[in-house]
C-alpha positions in Angstrom: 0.0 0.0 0.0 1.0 3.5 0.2 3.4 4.5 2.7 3.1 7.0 5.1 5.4 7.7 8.1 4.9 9.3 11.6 7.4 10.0 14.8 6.5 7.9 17.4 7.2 7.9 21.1 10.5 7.6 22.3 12.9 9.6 20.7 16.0 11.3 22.8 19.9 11.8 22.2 21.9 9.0 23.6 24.8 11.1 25.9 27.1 8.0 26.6 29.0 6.1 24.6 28.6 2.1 24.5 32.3 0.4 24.4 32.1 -0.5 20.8 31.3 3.0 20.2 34.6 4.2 22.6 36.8 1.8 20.4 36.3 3.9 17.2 37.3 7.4 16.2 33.5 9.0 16.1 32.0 11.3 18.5 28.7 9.8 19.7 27.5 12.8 21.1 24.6 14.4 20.3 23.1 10.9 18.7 19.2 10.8 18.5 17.2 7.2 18.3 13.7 8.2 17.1 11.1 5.3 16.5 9.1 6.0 13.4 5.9 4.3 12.6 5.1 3.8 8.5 2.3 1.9 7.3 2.1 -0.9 4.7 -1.4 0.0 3.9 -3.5 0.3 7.0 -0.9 -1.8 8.6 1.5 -0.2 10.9 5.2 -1.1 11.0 7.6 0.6 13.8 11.0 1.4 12.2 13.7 3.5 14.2 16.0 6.4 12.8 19.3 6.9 14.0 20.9 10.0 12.9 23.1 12.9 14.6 22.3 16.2 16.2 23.8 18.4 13.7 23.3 22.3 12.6 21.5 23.8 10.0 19.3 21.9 7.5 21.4 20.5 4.7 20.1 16.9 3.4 22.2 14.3 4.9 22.8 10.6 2.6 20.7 8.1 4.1 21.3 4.2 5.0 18.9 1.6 5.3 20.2 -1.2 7.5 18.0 -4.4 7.0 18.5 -6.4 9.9 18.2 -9.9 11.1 14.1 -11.6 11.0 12.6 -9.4 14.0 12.4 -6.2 12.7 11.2 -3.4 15.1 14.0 -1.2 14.4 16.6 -3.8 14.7 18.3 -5.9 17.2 20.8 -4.1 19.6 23.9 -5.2 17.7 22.5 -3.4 14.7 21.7 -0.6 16.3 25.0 0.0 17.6 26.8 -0.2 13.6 23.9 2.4 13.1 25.5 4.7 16.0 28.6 4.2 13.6 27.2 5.5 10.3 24.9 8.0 12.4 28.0 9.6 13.6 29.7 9.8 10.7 26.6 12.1 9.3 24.1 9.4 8.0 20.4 9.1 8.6 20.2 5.1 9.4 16.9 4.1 9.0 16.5 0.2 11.0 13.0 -1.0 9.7 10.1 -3.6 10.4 8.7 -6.9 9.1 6.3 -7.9 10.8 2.8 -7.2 12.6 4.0 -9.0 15.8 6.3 -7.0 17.7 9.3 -9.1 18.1 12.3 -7.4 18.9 15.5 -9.3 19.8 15.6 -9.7 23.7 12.4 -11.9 24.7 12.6 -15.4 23.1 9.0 -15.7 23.4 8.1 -12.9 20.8 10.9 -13.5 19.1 10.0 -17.4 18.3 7.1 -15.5 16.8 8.9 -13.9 14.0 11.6 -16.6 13.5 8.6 -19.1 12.7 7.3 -16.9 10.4 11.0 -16.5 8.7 11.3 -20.0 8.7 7.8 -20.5 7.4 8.9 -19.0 3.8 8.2 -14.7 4.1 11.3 -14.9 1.9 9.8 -17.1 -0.8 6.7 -14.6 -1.1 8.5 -12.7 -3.4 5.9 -10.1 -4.1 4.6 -9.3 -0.2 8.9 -9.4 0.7 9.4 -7.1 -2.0 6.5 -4.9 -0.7 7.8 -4.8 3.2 11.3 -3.9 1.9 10.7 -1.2 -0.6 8.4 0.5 2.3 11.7 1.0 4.1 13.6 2.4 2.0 10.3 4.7 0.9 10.0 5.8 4.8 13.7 6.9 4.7 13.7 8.9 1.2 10.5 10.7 2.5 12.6 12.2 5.9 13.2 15.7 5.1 16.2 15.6 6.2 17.5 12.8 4.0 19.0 13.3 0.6 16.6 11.0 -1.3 19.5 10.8 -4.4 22.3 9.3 -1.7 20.4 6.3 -0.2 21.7 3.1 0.1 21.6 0.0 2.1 23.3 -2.8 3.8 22.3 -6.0 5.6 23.7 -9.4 6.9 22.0 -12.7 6.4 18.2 -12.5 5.8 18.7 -8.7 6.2 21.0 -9.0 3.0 17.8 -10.9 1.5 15.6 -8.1 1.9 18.4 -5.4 0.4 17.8 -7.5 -2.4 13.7 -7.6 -2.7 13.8 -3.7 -2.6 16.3 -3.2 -5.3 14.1 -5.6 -7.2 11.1 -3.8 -6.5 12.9 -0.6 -8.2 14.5 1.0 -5.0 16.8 3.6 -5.9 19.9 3.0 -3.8 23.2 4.4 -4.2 25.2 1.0 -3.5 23.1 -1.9 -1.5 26.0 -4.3 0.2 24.6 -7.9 1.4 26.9 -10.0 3.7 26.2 -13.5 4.1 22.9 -12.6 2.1 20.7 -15.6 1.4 19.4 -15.4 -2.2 15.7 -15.2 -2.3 14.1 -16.7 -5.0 13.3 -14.4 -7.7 10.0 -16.5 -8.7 7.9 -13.0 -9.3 8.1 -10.3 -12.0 9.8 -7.1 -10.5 7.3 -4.9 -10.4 9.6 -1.7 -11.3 13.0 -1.4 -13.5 16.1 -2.4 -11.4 17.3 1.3 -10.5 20.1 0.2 -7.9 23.5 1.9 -9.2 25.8 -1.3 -7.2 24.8 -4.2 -5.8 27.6 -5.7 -4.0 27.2 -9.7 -2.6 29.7 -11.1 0.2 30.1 -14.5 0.6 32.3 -16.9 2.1 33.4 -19.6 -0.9 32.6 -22.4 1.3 29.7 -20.7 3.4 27.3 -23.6 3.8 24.1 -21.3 4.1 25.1 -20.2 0.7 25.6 -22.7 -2.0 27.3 -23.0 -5.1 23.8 -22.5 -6.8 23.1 -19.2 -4.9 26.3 -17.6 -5.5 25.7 -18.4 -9.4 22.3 -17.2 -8.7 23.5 -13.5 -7.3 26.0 -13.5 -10.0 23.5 -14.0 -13.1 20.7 -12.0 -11.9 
């Protein structure tokens, strides 16, 4: 459906720095974690931004980072490489999958949203497509995003679903998948592939990724 996008509860700057964070060069200060509730039709899905305080009101590139099968804005290991690209002047957008809310901390949720994974959302191409292109259309519409320097990254599934949008005609910049499953492409896209690089990582022996996956990535 169409997309539409609204601040939710929650949002603050994050004044301390977690020790991943202190082992880098990057000032964490001034960071701000915002939830941000878009809609896949009349459905709502609860995203989060991560971006930094900064002056003035110049468009800032944006970064979608697709994370692992629980959506709700990402697990905390992914929101802490969004700190990362957030302090380096990125708007990181973390985005959601599913209805349930699942997050990464209670296993009881979270078996919820793993089923589901494991049930085959990846092999329905066309609603997969859908629930990834929405997150990269709730980041381009941020004012203060630069909707020409978007891209995306994501590991595992989350590399999957970098995949379905730039199928579905998401205009990223570079997408980077890392140990990214390869969805079966079973459905028409539904747009013109507009992604300027698409860049696959895999491990020549990774046993989640087969022979026929890599050759898969490679051809399409």
């Amino acid at each position: 459906g169409e997309p539409r996008s609204d601040f939710g509860e929650g949002g603050g700057v994050v004044g301390a720095a977690t020790p991943y964070m202190m082992t880098l060069p990057l000032d964490p200060s001034g960071i701000i974690e915002q939830s941000l509730t878009y809609y896949d039709g009349e459905t709502p899905l609860n995203g989060r931004l991560i971006y930094k305080q900064m002056a003035g009101n110049e468009q800032r590139p944006g970064l979608v980072l697709y994370g692992g099968p629980w959506g709700d804005g990402g697990g905390e290991a992914e929101r802490e490489y969004a700190r990362v690209y957030a302090a380096k002047g990125m708007v990181v957008f973390l985005p959601d999958y599913f209805t349930e809310t699942c997050g990464d901390t209670d296993q009881t949720t979270l078996m919820i949203c793993i089923a589901k994974y494991f049930g085959g959302f990846l092999n329905d191409t066309a609603y997969a497509q859908t629930i990834a292109l929405l997150a990269y259309t709730a980041l381009k519409r941020q004012p203060m995003v630069n909707p020409e320097k978007i891209g995306a990254m994501g590991f595992c599934f989350g590399g999957a679903m970098a995949l379905q949008a730039a199928r579905a005609g998401a205009q990223f910049e570079v997408a980077v998948s890392l140990h990214g499953e390869y969805p079966p492409h079973n459905f028409a896209n539904p747009a013109p592939w507009a992604t300027k690089y698409f860049v696959e990582m895999a491990g020549y022996d990774d046993p989640l990724i087969p022979v026929q996956s890599r050759n898969a990535w490679m051809s399409e």
